[in-house]
N, C-alpha and C positions, 0 to 999 in steps of 0.2 A: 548460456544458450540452451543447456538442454531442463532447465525450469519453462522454459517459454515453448519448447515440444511440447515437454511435458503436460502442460497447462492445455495448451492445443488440442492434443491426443484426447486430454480428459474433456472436454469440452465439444470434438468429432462427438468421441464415443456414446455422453447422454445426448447428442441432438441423433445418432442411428436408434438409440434405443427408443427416443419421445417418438420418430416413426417408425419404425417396428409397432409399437404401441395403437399407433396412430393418435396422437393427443397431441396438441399443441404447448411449446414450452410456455411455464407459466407466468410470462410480462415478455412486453413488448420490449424489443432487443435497446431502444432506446432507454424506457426508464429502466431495464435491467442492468443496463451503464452507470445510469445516476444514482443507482441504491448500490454498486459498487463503489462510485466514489464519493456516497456519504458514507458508508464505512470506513475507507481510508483515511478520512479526513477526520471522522468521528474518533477514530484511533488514535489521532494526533491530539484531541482535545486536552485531556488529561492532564498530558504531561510538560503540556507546551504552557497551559495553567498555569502548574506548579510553578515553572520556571518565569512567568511572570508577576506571581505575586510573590516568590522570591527577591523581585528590585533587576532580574535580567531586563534587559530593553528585545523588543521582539526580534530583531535580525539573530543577536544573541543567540537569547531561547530556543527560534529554529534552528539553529546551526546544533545549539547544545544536545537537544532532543533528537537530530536525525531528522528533521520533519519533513525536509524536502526529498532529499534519498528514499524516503520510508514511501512517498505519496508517489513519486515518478520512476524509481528504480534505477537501478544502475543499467545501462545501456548494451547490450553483447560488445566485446570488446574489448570495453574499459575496464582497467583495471581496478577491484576494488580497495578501497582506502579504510584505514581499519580507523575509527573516529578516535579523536583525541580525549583525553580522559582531564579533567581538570584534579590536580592533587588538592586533597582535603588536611586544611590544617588543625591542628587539635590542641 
């Protein structure tokens, strides 16, 4: 919970200083949404790849990768779940 302050706090803080300034923030609160969640999602590209052209089937791969946790987050409350590790044999 206190990342989600956190976050808050910093996000109060530059919209007193953009009026202090007097300037308006730079995008519209909407597409400033949707270029956060092409990041997020962009973040996941990579490695959810790899684990595809590895021969994982996609439920797999998300799960493997963290993709959903990484995109939505863990919830205040819940407990978090430390991910399971797949042993590599040699």
């Amino acid at each position: 919970m206190k990342i989600y302050l956190a976050s808050l706090a910093a996000g109060l803080l530059v919209g007193i200083v953009y009026s202090l300034l007097q300037v308006r923030s730079p995008a519209p609160p909407l597409i400033a949404l949707l270029g956060l969640l092409g990041i997020l999602v962009g973040e996941q590209i990579i490695p959810l790849g790899k684990q595809l052209l590895a021969g994982e089937r996609l439920k797999t791969a998300c799960t493997e990768t963290i993709t959903s946790a990484h995109l939505f987050g863990m919830l205040p409350g819940h407990p978090a779940k430390a991910p399971e590790k797949k042993k590599e044999t040699v």
